[in-house]
C-alpha positions as CSV (number, residue, x, y, z in Angstrom):
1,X,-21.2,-1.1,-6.5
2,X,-20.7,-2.8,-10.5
3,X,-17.1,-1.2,-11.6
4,X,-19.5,1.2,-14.5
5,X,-21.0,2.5,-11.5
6,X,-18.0,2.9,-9.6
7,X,-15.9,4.5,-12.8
8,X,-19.0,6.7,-13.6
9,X,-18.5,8.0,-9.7
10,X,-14.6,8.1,-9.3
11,X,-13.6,8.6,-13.0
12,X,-10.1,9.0,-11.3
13,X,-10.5,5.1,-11.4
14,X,-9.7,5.3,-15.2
15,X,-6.3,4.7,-15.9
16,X,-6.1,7.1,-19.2
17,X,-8.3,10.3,-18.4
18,X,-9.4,10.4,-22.5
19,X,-10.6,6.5,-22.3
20,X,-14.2,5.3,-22.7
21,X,-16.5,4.2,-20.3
22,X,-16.2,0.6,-22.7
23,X,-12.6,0.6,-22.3
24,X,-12.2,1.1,-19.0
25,X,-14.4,-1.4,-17.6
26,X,-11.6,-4.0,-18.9
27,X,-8.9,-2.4,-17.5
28,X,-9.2,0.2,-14.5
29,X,-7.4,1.1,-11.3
30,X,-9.7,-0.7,-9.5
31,X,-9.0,-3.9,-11.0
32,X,-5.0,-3.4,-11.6
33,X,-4.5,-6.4,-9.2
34,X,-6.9,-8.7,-9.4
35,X,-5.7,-12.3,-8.7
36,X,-2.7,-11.4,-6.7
37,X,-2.1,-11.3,-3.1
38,X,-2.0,-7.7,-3.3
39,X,-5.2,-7.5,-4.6
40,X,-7.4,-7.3,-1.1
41,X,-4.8,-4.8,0.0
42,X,-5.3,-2.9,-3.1
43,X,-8.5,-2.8,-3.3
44,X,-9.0,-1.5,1.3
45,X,-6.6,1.2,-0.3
46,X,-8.9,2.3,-3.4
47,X,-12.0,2.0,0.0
48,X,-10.1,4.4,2.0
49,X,-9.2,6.6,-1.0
50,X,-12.9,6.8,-2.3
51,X,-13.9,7.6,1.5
52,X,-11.1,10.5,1.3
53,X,-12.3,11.7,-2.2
54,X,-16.1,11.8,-1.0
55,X,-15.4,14.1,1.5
56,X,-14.0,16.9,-1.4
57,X,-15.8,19.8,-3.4
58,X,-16.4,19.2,-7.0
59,X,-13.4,21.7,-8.2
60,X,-11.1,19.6,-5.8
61,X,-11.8,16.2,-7.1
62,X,-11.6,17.5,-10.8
63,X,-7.8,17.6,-9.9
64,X,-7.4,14.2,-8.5
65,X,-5.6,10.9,-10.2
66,X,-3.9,7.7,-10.2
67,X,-0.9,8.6,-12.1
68,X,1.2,5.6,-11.5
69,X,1.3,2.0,-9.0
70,X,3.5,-0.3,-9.6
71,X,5.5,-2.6,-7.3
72,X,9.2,-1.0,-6.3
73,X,11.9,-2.5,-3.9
74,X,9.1,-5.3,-2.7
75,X,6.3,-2.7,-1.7
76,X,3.1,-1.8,-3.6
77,X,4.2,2.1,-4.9
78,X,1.5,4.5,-5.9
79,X,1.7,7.7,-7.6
80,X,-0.8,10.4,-6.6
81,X,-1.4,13.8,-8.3
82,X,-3.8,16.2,-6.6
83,X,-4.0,14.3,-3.2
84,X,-3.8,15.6,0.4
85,X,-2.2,14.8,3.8
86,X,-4.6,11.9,4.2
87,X,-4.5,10.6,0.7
88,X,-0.7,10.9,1.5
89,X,-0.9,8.9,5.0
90,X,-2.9,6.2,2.9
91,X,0.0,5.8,0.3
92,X,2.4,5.2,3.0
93,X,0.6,2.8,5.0
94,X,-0.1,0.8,1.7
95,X,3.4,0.8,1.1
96,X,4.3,-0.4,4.7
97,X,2.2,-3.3,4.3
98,X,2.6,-4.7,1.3
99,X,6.4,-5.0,2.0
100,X,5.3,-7.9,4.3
101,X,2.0,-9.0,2.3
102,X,3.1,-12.0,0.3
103,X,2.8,-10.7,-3.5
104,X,2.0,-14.3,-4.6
105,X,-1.3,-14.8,-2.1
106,X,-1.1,-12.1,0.1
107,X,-0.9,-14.1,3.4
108,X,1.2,-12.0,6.5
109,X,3.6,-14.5,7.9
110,X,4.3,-14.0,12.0
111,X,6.8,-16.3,14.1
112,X,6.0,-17.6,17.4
113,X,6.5,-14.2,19.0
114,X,4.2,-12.5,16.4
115,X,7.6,-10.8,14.8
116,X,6.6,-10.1,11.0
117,X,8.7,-12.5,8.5
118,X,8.8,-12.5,4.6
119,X,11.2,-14.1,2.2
120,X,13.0,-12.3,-0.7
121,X,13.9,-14.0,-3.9
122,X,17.4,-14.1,-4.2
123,X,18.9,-10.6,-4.8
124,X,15.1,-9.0,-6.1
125,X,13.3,-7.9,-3.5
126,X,9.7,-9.3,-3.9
127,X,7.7,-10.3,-0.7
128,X,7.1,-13.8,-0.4
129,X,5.0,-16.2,2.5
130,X,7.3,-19.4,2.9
131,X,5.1,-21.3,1.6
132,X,5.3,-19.3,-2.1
133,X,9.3,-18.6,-1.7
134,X,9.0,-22.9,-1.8
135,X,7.0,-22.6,-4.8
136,X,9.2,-20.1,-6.4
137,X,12.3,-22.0,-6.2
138,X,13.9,-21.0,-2.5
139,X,16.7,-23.8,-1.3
140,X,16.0,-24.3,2.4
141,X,19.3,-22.4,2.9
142,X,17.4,-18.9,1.6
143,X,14.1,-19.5,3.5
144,X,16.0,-20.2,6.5
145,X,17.4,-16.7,6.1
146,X,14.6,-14.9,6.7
147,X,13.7,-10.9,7.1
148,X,12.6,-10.2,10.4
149,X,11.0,-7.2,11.3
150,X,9.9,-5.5,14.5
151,X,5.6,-6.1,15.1
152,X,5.7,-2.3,14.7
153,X,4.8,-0.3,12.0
154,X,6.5,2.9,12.2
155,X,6.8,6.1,9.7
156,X,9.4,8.8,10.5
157,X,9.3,12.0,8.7
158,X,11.0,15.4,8.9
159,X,10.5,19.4,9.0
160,X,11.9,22.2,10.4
161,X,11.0,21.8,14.2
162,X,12.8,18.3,14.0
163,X,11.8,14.2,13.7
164,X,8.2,13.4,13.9
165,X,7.6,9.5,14.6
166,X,4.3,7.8,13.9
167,X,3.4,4.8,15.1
168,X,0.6,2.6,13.8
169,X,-1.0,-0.5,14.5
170,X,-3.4,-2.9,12.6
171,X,-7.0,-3.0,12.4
172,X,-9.3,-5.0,10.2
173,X,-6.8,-5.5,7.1
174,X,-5.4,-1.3,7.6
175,X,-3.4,0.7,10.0
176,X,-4.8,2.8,12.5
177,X,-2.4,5.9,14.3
178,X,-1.4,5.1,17.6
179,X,0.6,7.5,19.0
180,X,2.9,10.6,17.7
181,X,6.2,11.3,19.0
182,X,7.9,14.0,17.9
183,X,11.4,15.3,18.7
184,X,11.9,18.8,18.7
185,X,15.6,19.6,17.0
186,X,18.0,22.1,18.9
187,X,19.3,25.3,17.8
188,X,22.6,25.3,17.1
């Protein structure tokens, strides 16, 4: 689908709600990252969205928007009014992979034992491949001292019958659910 197509559609794409179809087609949600390495992540999270928005009534879409996505602490952040539990899910999963997407190419660096790895520049947090924390500058001594993380990706949340755990695990460029655990808290 051509983006005039696609912001006709999902005019949630728009990033000002008031903007013309003209103006929008040079800047849009849909092409906020274009040419870097968040980009393809980006854009399977805009897929998954407009699967998620296809699925809603005409008077609930009417409420839906991008309101903000920006990079914070080395993860892609987005800002959702209007959403639901699975456009919820889909913000957290985007957010759990991009911290160990490279921002530069968007290559996922594993060691030999398939633990995830990503540099950080200096004292900002940006997600970096080893091969773009070189290019940025990096002294051996920093790229040696990597961030290692376990080949899980987990999400913990919290309500009042205690710790819910989710565990996911990838699947053609996304996360899938692969188990729950939840641990009931005890009255006191």
């Amino acid at each position: 689908m051509k983006i005039k197509e696609l912001l006709e559609k999902y005019p949630f794409l728009k990033i000002k709600d008031d903007e013309s179809l003209e103006s929008a087609m040079e800047s849009n949600w849909r092409t906020y990252w274009d040419g870097l390495g968040w980009e393809r992540l980006w854009k399977r999270f805009l897929d998954e969205i407009l699967k998620i928005y296809d699925s809603w009534s005409e008077e609930r879409k009417v409420l839906f928007r991008i309101m903000d996505c920006k990079e914070k602490w080395g993860s892609l952040r987005v800002d959702i009014y209007g959403g639901d539990e699975r456009t919820n899910e889909a913000e957290d999963i985007l957010c759990m992979l991009s911290q160990w997407t490279c921002y530069k190419c968007g290559k996922v660096s594993r060691d030999s034992k398939g633990k995830l790895l990503i540099w950080e520049m200096g004292g900002w947090v940006l997600p970096l491949c080893k091969e773009c924390a070189r290019k940025e500058g990096l002294s051996k001594k920093e790229i040696e001292k990597s961030r290692l993380k376990k080949s899980k990706f987990l999400l913990t949340s919290w309500n009042k019958n205690g710790k819910m755990t989710k565990e996911y695990e990838e699947s053609d460029g996304w996360l899938k659910l692969k188990k729950i655990k939840i641990e009931k808290e005890e009255a006191k």
